[in-house]
N, C-alpha and C positions, 0 to 999 in steps of 0.2 A: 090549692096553691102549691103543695108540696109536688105532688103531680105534676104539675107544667113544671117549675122547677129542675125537676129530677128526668123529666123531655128534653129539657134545654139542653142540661150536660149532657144528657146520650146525645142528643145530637153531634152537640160540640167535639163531643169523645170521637164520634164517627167520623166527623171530617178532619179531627186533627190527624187521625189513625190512617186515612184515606193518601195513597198512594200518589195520585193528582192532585192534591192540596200542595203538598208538601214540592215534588214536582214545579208545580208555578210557582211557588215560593223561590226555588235556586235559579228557576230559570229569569224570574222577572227583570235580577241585574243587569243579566246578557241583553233581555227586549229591551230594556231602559236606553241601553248606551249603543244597541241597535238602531234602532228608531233616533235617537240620535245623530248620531253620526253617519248612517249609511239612507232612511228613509228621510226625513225632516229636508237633509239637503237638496233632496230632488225637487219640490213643489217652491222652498223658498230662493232656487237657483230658479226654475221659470218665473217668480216675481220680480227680479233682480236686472232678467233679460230687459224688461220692459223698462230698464228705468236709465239716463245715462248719470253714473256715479262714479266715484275714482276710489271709494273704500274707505273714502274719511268723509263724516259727516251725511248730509241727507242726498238720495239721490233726487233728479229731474226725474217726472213721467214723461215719457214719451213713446209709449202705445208699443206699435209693432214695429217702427224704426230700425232697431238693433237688428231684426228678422231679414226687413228688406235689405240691408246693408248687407249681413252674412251671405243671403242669397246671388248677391254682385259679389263677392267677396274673392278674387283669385286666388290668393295665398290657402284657404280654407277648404278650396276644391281639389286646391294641389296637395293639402294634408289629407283630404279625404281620398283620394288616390294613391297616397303612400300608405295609409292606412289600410287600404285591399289589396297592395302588393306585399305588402305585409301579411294579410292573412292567407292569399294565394301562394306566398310562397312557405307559408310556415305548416299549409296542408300538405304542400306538394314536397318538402323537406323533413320538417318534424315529426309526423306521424308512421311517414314509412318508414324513419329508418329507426325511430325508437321501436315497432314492430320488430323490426328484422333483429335489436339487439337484445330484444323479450325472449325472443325466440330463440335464441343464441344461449343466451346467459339462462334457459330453463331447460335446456335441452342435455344436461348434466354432463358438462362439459369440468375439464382439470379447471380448479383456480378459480371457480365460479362466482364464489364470495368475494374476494380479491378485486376480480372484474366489476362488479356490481358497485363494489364499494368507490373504485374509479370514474367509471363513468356517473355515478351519481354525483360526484366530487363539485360539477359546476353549480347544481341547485343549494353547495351552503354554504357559498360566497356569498360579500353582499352582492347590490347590484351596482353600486358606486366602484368597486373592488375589481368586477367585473370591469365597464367601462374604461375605469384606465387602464387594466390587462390588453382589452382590446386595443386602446389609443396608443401604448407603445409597441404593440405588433406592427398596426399601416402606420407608424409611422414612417414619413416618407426617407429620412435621412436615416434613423439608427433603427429601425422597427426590425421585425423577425421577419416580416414576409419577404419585404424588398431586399433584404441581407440574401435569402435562401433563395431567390429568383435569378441574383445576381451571382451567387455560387455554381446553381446548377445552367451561366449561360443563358438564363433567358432576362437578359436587361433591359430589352424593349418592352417587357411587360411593367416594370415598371412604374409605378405611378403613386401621386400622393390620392390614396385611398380615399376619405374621410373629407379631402380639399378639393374635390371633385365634384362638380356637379352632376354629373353620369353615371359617376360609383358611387357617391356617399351612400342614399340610402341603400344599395345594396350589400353594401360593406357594415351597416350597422344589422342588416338582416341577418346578417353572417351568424355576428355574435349572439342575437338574441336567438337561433337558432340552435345553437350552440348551447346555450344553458338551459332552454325548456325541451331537448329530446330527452333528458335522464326524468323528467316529470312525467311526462307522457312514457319512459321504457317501466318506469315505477306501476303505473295501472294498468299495463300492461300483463306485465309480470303477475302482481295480482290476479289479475282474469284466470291467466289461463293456469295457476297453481290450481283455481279453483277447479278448476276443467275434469269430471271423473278420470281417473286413469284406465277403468273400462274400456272407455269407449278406442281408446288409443289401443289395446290390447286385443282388440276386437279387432279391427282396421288390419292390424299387423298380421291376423290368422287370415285374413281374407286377400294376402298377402299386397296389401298397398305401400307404396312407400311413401318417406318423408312429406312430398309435395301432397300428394294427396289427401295424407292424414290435414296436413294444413290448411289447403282449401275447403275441404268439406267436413273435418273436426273443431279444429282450431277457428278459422275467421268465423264460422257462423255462432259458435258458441261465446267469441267477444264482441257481437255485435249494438248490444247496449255497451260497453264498455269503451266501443271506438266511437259510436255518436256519442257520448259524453265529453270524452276527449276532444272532438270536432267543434263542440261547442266551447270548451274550454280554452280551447286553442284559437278562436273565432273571436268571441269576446276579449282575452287577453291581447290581440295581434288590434283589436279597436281599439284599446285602453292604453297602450303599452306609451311610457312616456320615461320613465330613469334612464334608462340601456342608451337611448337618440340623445336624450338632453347632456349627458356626460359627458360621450363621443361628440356631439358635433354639434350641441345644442340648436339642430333645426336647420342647420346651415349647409353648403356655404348658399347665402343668398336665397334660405325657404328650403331648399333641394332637397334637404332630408325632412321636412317638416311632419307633423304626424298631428292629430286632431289636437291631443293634449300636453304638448309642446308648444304650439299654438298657443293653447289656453291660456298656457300657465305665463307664457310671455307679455301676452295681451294683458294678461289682469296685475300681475304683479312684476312688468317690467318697464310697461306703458300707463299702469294705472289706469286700466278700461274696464274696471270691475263688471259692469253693465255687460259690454259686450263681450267679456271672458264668460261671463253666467250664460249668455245664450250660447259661445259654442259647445258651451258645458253640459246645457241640455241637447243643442243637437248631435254630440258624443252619445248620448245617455241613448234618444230616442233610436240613432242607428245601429247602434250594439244591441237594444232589443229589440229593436226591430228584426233586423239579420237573423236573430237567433229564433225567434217567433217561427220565421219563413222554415227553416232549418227543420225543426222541429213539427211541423208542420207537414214537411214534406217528405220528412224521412216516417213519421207515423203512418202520412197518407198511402206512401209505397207500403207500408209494411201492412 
């Protein structure tokens, strides 16, 4: 009896001593309120879809309804298209030119620290802080843009930005373009500190220049770094809902609408809880969906 006993505690002794006990022990709080708040809501938003409910009280079943509706839905195809002009243009904006200020701002340059410290200046704003920065810029009467268009003679450009059916959402891309290139020039920078200085040193005896080293040092060796980024910037530009809701919340007439804009009006401005939960999930399923394909096809080239 002493023997099993004097088992037990080694045992115990060992897994208390053990590295991954203890490990799940710190981390259990983070899965707790994980699963929580980021997985839980996903399966009990597609139970929600199917019911119609206002948020108080029980909902109605009513099957796949809310789905068929979404699917006629025009306001929601039109966010779903702001939504990929949104990410189309925040690959075709964001990514290059936070590159080009990676490269700049690593390239030991006077003032380096200075600069970085600036341009990183928009990501520790809030995003509330941001959107009215943005909304007294175009604004149409006293904003910054329409003052300096009108100073340097160009008055026919002109216009109320934001109150525009034609520019709104491109005018709210502006902005959020604006605060995520210092995110995207951040891992950037990372990357390529990591980058051997060998191989640059090497280059230089072989007597290449700048571009060179670039193309064939520099972009191949951040190429996990910029598909992360591409997805980051993919997902984000699907999700993106503070930056539009502040600036123009959605409007004028839908024009800026974006998936979760949408949502959030739907469910807690109309009280359609039901059908805010389905475009909730259809948000969910084409953010991974997108990102799937992505990853998929940048694997399968590689």
């Amino acid at each position: 009896m002493e023997k099993i006993n004097s088992d037990k505690k080694r045992i115990i002794n060992n897994i208390l001593k053990s590295n991954g006990f203890f490990a799940f022990l710190f981390l259990l709080p983070a899965f707790f309120f994980f699963t929580l708040y980021l997985l839980a809501p996903i399966p009990l938003s597609g139970y929600y879809s199917l019911l119609r409910w206002s948020g108080v009280g029980e909902g109605v079943f009513i099957g796949l309804n809310n789905w068929s509706r979404l699917i006629r839905d025009s306001t929601f195809w039109l966010a779903v298209g702001n939504n990929f002009k949104l990410v189309f243009l925040s690959l075709l904006i964001q990514l290059p030119t936070a590159l080009f200020l990676a490269v700049v701002l690593t390239s030991k340059i006077k003032l380096d620290k200075f600069f970085k410290t600036v341009y990183f200046f928009p990501m520790l704003l809030s995003t509330v802080a941001i959107g009215v920065i943005w909304g007294y810029i175009y604004n149409p009467n006293v904003g910054l843009l329409n003052n300096f268009l009108e100073a340097v003679g160009l008055e026919h450009l002109i216009l109320d930005w934001l109150g525009s059916r034609r520019y709104a959402i491109y005018s709210t891309i502006v902005a959020i373009c604006w605060r995520f290139v210092p995110f995207h020039m951040i891992l950037y920078i990372a990357g390529i500190v990591g980058i051997p200085e060998q191989l640059y040193e090497a280059a230089e005896i072989d007597g290449a220049n700048a571009w060179v080293s670039f193309r064939h040092i520099t972009l191949p060796q951040l190429k996990t770094v910029i598909k992360n980024s591409v997805v980051l910037s993919i997902v984000g530009s699907l999700k993106i809902f503070a930056e539009i809701f502040v600036m123009t919340g959605g409007g004028p007439n839908h024009a800026s609408e974006v998936m979760a804009t949408y949502m959030y009006t739907t469910s807690f401005d109309s009280y359609r809880m039901g059908y805010g939960s389905t475009i909730a999930v259809s948000l969910f399923l084409i953010a991974f969906s997108v990102s799937l394909i992505f990853l998929y096809l940048t694997r399968k080239k590689q």
